[in-house]
N, C-alpha and C positions, 0 to 999 in steps of 0.2 A: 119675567126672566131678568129682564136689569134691576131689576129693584135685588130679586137673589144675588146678584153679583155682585151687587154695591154692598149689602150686608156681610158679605162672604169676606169682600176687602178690607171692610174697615173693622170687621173682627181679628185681622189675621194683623193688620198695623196695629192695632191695638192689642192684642196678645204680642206680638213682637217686642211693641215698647214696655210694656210690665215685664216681659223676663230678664231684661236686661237693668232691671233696677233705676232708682234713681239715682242723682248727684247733685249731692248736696255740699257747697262751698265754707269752707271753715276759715272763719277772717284772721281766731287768733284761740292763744290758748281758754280762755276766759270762755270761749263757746266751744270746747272740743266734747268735756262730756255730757253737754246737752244734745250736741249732734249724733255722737254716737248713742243718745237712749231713744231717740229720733229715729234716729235709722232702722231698716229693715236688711234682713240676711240679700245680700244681692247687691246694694248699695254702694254708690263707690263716694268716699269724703274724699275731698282737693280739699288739701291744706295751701295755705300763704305762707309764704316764705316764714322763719320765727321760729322762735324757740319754746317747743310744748311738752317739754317733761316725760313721765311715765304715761303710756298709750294702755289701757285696756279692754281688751273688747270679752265680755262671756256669753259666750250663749247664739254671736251673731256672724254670718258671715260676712265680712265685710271687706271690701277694697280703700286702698289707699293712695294717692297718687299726690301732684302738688301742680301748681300753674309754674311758673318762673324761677320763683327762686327756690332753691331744695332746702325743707322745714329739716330741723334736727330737733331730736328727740331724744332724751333718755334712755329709756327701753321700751319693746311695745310688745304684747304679751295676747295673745290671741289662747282662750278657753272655751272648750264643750261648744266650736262654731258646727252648726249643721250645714256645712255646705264648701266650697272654696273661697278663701282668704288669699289676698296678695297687700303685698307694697313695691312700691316701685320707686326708684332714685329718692330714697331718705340717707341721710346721715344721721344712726344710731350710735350714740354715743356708752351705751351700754349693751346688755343683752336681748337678744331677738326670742322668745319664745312662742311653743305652742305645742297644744296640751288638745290632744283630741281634738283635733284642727287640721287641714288639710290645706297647706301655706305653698304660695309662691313667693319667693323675692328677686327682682329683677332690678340690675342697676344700683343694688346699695353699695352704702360703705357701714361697713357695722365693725367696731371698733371693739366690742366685746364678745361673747359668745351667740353660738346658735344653738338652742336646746330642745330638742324636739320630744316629745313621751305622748303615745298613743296604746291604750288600749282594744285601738279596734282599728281595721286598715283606713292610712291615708297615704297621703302621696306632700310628698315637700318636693318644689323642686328651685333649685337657688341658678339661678342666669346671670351671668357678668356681675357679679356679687364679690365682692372682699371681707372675710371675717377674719379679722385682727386674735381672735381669741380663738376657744376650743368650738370644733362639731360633734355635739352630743347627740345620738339618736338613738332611744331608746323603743322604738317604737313594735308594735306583731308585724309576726311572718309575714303577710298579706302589704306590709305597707312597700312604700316605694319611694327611693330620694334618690332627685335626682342633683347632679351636681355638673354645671356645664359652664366653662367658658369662667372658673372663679378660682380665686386665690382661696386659701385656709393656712393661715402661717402659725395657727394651734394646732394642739391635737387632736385626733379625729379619732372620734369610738361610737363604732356601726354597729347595732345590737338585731338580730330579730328581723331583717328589712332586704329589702334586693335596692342594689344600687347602683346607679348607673354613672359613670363618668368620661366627658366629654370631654377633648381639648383644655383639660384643668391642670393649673398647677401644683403638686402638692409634691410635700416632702413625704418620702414614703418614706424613711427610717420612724416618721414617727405617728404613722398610722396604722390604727389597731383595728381587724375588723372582726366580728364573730357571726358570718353570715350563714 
């Protein structure tokens, strides 16, 4: 009977830790696309403060986050991820994309666009987020953006999607939606 129970446990910490992916530390840009071909759908990369260019991930679900000092990046471009994608407090100094992806951004400053295109439902949702440029979403019926608690001082064109907004700033003269 205890021997059942101890198996029972350490199956279930162990199933616990694999679905929550690993995390794997990225020191600089010189090792970012080996980390993400490294990586598995689930996985969350901590970048080092620094400057790392264009980000892209295809194929993988992947999280983003940073230890101390906040990494600025280019742009970061999330394609065909099977599963939920976030980044959290980066400063994008371009555009934020994702293409058949199902993106969270929490805490950015993104200085250029957000452009979402989905063929098949996903869900975007942008939390205390600032985009300096336009919100494109072109995404099916079925998909869902949410937009809470964030600036958009572009234009916003909502295609195809339900969407929800929170205690957000926006200029309505010049948001366009076709919901």
């Amino acid at each position: 009977m205890k021997s059942s129970i101890l198996t029972f446990l350490l199956s279930l910490i162990l199933g616990a830790t694999l679905a929550h992916g690993a995390v794997i530390t990225v020191p600089s840009e010189s090792d970012l696309n080996s980390s993400i071909s490294a990586a598995s759908s689930g996985d969350t990369l901590v970048l080092m403060g620094g400057f790392y260019g264009n980000i892209v991930v295809n194929g993988k679900a992947l999280h983003f986050r940073h230890t101390q000092v906040i990494p600025q990046v280019d742009s970061i471009s999330f394609i065909n991820a099977n599963g939920d994608c976030s980044v959290t407090d980066f400063k994008i100094d371009g555009d934020c994309n994702a293409s058949n992806a199902s993106l969270s951004l929490f805490d950015c400053e993104i200085l250029g666009s957000v452009n979402l295109n989905s063929t098949s439902a996903s869900t975007v949702t942008i939390r205390n987020t600032s985009v300096s440029g336009n919100l494109i979403s072109t995404n099916q019926r079925d998909s869902k953006l949410n937009l809470i608690d964030s600036n958009v001082t572009g234009n916003m064109v909502i295609s195809k999607c339900n969407m929800a907004v929170s205690y957000t700033h926006l200029r309505a003269h010049e948001t366009e939606a076709d919901l």
